[in-house]
C-alpha positions as CSV (number, residue, x, y, z in Angstrom):
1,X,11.8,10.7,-18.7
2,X,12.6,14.1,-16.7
3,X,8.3,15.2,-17.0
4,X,6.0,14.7,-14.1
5,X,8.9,13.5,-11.4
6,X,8.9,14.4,-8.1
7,X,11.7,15.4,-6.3
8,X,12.8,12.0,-4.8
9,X,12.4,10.4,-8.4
10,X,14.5,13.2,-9.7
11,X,17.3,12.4,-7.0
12,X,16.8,8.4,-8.2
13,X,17.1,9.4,-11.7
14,X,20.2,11.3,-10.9
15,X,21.8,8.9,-8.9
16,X,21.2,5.9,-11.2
17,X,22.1,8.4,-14.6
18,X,25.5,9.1,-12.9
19,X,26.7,5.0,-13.4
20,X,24.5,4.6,-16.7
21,X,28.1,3.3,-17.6
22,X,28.2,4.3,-21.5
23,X,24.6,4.4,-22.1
24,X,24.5,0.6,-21.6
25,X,21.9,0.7,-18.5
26,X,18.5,2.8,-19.0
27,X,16.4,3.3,-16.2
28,X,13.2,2.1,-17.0
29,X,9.8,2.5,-15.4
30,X,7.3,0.1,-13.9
31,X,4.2,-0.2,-15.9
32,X,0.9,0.9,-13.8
33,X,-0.1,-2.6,-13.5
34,X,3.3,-3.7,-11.7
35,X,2.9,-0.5,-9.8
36,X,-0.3,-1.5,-8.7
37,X,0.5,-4.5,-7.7
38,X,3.4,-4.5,-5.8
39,X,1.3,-1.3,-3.6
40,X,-1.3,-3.5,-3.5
41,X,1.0,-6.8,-2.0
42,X,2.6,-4.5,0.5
43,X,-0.7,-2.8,2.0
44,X,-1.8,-6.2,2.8
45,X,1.3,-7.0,4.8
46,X,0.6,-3.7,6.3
47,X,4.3,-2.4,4.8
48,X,4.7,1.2,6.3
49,X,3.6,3.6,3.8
50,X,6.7,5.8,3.8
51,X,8.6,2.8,2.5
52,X,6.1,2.2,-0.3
53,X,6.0,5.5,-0.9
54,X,9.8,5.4,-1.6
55,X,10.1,2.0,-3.2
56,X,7.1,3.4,-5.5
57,X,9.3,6.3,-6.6
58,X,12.1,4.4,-7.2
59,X,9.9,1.9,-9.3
60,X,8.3,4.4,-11.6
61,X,11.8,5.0,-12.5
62,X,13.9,2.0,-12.9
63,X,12.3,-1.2,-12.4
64,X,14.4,-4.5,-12.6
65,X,17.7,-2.3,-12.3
66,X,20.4,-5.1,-13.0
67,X,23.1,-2.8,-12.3
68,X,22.7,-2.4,-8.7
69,X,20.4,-6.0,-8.5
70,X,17.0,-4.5,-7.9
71,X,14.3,-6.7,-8.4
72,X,11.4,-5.6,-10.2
73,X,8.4,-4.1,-8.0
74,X,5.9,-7.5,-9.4
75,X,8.7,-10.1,-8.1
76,X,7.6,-12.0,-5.0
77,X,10.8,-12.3,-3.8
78,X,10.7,-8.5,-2.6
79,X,8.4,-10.2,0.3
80,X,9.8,-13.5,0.8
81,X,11.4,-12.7,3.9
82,X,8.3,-10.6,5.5
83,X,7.6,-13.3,7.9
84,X,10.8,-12.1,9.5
85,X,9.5,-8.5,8.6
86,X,12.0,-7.9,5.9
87,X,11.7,-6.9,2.1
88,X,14.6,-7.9,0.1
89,X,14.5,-5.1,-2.5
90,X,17.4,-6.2,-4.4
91,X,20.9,-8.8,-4.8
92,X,23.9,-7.9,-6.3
93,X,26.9,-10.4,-6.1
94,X,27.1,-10.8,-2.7
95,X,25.5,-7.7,-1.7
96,X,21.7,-7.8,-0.6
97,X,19.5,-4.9,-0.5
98,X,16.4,-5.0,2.0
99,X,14.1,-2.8,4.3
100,X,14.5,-3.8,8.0
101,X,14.2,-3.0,11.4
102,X,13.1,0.4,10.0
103,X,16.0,1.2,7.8
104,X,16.9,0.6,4.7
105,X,20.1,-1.8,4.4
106,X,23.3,-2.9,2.5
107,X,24.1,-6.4,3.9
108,X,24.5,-9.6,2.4
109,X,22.2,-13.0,2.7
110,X,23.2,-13.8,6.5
111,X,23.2,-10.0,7.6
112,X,20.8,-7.5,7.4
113,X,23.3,-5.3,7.5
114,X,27.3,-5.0,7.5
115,X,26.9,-2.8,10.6
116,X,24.8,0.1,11.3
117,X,26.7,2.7,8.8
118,X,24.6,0.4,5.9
119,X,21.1,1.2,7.9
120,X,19.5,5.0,6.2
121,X,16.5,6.2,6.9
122,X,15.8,6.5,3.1
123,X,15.9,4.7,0.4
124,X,18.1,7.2,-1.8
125,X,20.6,6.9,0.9
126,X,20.9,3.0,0.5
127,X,21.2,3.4,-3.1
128,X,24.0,6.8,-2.5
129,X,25.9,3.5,-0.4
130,X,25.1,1.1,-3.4
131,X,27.0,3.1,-6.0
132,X,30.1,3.7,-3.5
133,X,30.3,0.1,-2.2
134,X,29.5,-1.9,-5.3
135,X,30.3,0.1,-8.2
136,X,33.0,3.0,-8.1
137,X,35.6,0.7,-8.3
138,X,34.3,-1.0,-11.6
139,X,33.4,1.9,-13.4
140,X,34.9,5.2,-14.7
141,X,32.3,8.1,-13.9
């Protein structure tokens, strides 16, 4: 999966290869028509393009990642909340993964955030947070 990645994809695929816990969850990529699609949805609701960008990378990587909750890039859920100007990107137990307010947050349904150390500026950050908050104390790494 290592050929053609750039180097934010690389980073994902690290990060998400370190809790592959025993082989049992495989990143796997977003077909080109789900790609297109969700890039398509978020230009028209004028998404910043740095956060497609990002969410892009991490889709042609792992799409519908159970392990952390991440929704795949075609589900309209990732835009429910856009009214509010809000993309839920994933939910995990209680944990809810979104874009807003210009960051990228770990919160859970009532709050965006859990305070402002769960806002990053980048998506790898939120998913660095993910691992340490919902998963180092259920797996062995």
């Amino acid at each position: 999966m290592t050929k053609n990645l750039n180097s934010n994809q690389l980073s994902i695929l690290n990060l998400l290869e370190s809790i592959n816990y025993k082989n049992y969850y495989k990143p796997e990529s977003a077909t080109h028509g789900q790609i297109e699609l969700f890039k398509e949805r978020a230009l028209k609701k004028q998404v910043e393009q740095t956060v497609i960008d990002q969410l892009v990378d991490l889709y042609e990587v792992a799409n519908n990642y159970d392990i952390l909750g991440l929704y795949s890039c075609d589900d309209l859920v990732i835009f429910e909340w856009w009214t509010y100007q809000e993309l839920w990107i994933g939910q995990k137990d209680f944990y809810t993964l979104r874009w807003a307010n210009g960051k990228f947050c770990l919160g859970d349904a009532g709050d965006i955030s859990f305070s402002e150390e769960y806002e990053f500026n980048s998506l790898i950050e939120l998913i660095k947070a993910c691992i340490k908050e919902m998963l180092l104390d259920n797996f062995d790494h």
